[in-house]
Biotite code that builds the C-alpha atoms (Angstrom):
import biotite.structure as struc

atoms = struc.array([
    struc.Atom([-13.288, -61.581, 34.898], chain_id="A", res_id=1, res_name="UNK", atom_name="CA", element="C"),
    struc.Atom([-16.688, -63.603, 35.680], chain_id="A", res_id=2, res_name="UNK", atom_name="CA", element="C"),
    struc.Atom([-20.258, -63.355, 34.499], chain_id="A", res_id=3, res_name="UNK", atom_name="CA", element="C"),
    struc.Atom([-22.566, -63.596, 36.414], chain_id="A", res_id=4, res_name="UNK", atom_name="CA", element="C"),
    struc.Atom([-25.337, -66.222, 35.513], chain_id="A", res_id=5, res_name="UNK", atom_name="CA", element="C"),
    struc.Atom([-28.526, -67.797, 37.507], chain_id="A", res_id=6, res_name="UNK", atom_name="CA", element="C"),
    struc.Atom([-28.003, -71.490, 37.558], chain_id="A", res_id=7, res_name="UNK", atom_name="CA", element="C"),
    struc.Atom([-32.027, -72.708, 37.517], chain_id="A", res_id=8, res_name="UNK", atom_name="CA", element="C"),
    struc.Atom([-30.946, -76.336, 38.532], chain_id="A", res_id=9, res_name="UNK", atom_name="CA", element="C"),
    struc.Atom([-28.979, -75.548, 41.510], chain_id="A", res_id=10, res_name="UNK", atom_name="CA", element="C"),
    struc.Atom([-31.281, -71.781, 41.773], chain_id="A", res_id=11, res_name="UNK", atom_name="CA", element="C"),
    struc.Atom([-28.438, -69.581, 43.075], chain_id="A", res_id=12, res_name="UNK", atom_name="CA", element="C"),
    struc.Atom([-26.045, -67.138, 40.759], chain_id="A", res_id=13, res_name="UNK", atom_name="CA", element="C"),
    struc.Atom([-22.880, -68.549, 39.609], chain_id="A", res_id=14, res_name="UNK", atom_name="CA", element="C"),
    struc.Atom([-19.672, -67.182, 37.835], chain_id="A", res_id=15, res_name="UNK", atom_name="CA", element="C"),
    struc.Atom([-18.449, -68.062, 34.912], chain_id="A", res_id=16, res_name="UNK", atom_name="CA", element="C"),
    struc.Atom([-15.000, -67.362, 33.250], chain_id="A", res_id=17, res_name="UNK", atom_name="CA", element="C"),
    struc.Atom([-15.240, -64.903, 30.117], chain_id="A", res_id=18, res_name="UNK", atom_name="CA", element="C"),
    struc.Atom([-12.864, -68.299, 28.322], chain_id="A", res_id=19, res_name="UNK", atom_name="CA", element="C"),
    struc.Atom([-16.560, -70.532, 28.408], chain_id="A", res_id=20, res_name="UNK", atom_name="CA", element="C"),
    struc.Atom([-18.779, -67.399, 27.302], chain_id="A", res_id=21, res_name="UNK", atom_name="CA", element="C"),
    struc.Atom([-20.134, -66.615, 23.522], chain_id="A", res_id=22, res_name="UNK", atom_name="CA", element="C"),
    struc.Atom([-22.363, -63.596, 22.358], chain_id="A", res_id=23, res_name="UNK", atom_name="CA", element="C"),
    struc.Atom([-25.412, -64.476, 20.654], chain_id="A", res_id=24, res_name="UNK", atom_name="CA", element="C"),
    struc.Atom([-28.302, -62.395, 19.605], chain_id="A", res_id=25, res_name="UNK", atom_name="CA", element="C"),
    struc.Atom([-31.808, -63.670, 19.380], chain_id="A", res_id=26, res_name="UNK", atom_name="CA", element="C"),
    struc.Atom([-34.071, -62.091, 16.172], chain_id="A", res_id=27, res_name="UNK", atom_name="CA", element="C"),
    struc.Atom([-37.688, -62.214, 15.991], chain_id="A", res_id=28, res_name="UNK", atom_name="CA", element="C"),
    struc.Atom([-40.547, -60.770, 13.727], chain_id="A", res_id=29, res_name="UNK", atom_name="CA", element="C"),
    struc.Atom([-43.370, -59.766, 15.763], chain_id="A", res_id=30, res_name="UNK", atom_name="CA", element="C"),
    struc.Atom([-47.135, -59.727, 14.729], chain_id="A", res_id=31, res_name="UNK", atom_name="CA", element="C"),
    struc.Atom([-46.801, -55.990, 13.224], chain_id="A", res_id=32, res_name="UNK", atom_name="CA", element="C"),
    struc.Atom([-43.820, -57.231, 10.939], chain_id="A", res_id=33, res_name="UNK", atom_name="CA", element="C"),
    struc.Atom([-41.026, -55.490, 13.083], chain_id="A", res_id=34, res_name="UNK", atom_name="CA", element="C"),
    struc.Atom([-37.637, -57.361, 13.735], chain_id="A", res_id=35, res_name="UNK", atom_name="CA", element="C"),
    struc.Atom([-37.405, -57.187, 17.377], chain_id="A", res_id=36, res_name="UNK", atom_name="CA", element="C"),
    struc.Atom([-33.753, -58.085, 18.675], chain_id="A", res_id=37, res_name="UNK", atom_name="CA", element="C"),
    struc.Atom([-32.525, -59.485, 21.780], chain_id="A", res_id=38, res_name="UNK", atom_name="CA", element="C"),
    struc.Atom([-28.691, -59.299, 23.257], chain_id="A", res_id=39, res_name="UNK", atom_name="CA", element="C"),
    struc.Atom([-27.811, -62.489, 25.509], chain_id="A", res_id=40, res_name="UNK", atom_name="CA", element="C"),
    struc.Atom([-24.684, -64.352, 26.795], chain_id="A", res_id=41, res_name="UNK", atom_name="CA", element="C"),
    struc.Atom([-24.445, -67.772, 26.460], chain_id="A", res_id=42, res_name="UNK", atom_name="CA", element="C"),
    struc.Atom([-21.713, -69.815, 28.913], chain_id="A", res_id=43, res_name="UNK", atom_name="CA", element="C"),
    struc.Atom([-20.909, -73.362, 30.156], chain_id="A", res_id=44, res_name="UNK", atom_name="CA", element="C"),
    struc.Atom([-20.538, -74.204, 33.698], chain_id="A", res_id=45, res_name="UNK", atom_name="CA", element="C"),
    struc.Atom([-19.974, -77.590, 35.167], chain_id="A", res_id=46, res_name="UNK", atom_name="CA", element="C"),
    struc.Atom([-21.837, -78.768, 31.666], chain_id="A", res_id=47, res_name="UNK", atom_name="CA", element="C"),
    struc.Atom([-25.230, -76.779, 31.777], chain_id="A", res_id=48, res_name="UNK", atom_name="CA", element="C"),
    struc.Atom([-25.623, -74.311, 29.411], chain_id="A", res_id=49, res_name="UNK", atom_name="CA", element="C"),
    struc.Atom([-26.454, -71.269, 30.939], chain_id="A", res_id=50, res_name="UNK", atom_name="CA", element="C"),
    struc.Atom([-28.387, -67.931, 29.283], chain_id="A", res_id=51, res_name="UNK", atom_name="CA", element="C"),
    struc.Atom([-28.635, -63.895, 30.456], chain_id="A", res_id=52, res_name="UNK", atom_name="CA", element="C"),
    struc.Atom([-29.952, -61.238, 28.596], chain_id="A", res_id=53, res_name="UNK", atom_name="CA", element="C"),
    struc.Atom([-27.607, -58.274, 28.380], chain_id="A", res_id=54, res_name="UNK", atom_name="CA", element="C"),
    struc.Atom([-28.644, -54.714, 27.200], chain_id="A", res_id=55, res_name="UNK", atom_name="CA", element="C"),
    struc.Atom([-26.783, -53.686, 23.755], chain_id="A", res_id=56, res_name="UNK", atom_name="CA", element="C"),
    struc.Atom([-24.230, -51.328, 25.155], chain_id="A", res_id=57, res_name="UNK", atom_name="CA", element="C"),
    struc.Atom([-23.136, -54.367, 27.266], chain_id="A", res_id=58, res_name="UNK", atom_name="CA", element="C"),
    struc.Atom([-23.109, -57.054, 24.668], chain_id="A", res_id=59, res_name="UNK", atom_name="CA", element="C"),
    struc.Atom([-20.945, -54.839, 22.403], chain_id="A", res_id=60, res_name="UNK", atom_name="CA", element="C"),
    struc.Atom([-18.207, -53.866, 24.810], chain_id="A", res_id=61, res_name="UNK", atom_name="CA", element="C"),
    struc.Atom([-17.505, -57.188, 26.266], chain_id="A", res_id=62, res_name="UNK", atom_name="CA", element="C"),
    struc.Atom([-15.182, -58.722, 24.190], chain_id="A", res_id=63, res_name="UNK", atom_name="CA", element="C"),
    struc.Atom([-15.826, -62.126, 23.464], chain_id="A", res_id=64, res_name="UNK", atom_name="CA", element="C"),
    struc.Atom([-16.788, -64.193, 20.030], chain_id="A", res_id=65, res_name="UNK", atom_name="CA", element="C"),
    struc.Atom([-19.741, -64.357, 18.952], chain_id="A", res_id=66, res_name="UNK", atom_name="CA", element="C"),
    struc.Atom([-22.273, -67.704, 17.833], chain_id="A", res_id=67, res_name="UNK", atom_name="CA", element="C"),
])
């Protein structure tokens, strides 16, 4: 199965296999001292890294490893 990812160099969506993609979240502490976390998708394709952001229920079923 392929993810879909926007390629900003070539600007037009590409797939990429689920072999070249990793999970990764993406933690921050905002002004008010919450932790605010972000779900994303990191893959590889044709040696650009590419980046979408995925909601949780997403991110947690697809079953790849994780960064």
């Amino acid at each position: 199965m392929e993810i879909q990812f926007y390629d900003v160099k070539t600007r037009e969506k590409v797939g990429v296999p689920e072999a070249n993609v990793r999970k990764t979240r993406y933690e921050r502490t905002t002004k008010n001292g919450r932790t605010s976390t972000r779900y994303a998708l990191r893959g590889t394709y044709e040696g650009r890294k590419l980046t979408t952001f995925v909601s949780r229920e997403d991110w947690e079923r697809l079953d790849v490893p994780e960064e």
